[in-house]
N, C-alpha and C positions, 0 to 999 in steps of 0.2 A: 461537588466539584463540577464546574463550567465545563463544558467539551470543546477544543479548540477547532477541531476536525471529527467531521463527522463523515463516514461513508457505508452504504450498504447497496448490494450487489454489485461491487465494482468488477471490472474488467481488467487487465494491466496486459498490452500489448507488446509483441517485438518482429521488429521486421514487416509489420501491418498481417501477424498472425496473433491471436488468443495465447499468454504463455499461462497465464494465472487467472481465474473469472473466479465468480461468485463471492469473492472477500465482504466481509461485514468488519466494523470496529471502530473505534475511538481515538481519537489522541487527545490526549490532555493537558494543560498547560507542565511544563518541566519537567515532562514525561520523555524518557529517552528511546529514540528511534533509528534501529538501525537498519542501515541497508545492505543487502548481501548479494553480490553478482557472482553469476558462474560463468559468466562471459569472460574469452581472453583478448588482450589487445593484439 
């Protein structure tokens, strides 16, 4: 299977701080992705 997204050593920033680093992974075509915040409005 084709990889539609490809990432390794990512970063994911908030507020121009580091909340999450070093991610590796895949996403694949009609692979389901969820996103999850613990931030409040």
């Amino acid at each position: 299977m084709v990889a539609c997204v490809t990432f390794q050593d990512l970063t994911l920033s908030y507020n121009s701080h580091p909340a999450t680093h070093h991610l590796d992974g895949i996403v694949r075509p009609a692979m389901r992705v969820r996103h999850v915040s613990h931030g409040t409005a």
